[in-house]
C-alpha positions in Angstrom: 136.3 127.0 134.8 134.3 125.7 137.5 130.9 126.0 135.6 133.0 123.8 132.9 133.3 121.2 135.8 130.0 121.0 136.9 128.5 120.9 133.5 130.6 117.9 132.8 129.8 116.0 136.1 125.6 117.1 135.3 126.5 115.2 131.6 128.2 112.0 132.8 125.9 111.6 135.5 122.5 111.8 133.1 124.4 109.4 130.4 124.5 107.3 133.2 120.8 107.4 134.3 119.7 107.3 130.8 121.8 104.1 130.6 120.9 102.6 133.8 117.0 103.6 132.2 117.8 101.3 129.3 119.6 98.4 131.2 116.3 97.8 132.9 114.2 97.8 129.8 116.6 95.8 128.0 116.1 93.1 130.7 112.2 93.4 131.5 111.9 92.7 127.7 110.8 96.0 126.3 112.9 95.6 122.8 112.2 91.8 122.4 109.3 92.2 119.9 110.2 94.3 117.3 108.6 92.9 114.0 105.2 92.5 114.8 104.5 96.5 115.1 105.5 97.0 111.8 103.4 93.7 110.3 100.5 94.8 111.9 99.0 97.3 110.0 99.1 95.0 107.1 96.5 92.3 108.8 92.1 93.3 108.4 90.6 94.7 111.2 88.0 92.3 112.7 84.6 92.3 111.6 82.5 94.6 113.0 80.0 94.0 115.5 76.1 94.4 114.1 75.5 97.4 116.4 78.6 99.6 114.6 76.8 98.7 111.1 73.6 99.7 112.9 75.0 102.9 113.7 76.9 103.6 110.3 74.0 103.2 108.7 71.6 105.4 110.5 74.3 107.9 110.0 74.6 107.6 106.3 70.9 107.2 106.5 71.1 111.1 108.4 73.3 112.4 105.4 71.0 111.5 102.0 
């Protein structure tokens, strides 16, 4: 019965840290931005930089 009472007080006090946890990243702002994560995979990458399609194309270049 004991081991019932300390596994109880172990569960109760990690809800709480897990809460307390969450209290503070609710207020530093953590879960503000939500939508742009999911909309940002659907923008272009920006253009690539003359030395990348330097090296891309010595690669290819390498293959044939």
């Amino acid at each position: 019965m004991e081991i019932l009472y300390l596994m109880i007080i172990c569960s109760v006090s990690l809800a709480v840290i897990f809460l307390i946890i969450f209290i503070i990243g609710a207020k530093k702002g953590q879960f503000e931005d939500d939508e742009s994560p999911a909309v940002r995979i659907l923008f272009d990458d920006e253009k690539k930089t003359e030395e990348e399609e330097e090296t891309e194309t010595l690669k290819e270049d390498r293959k044939e």
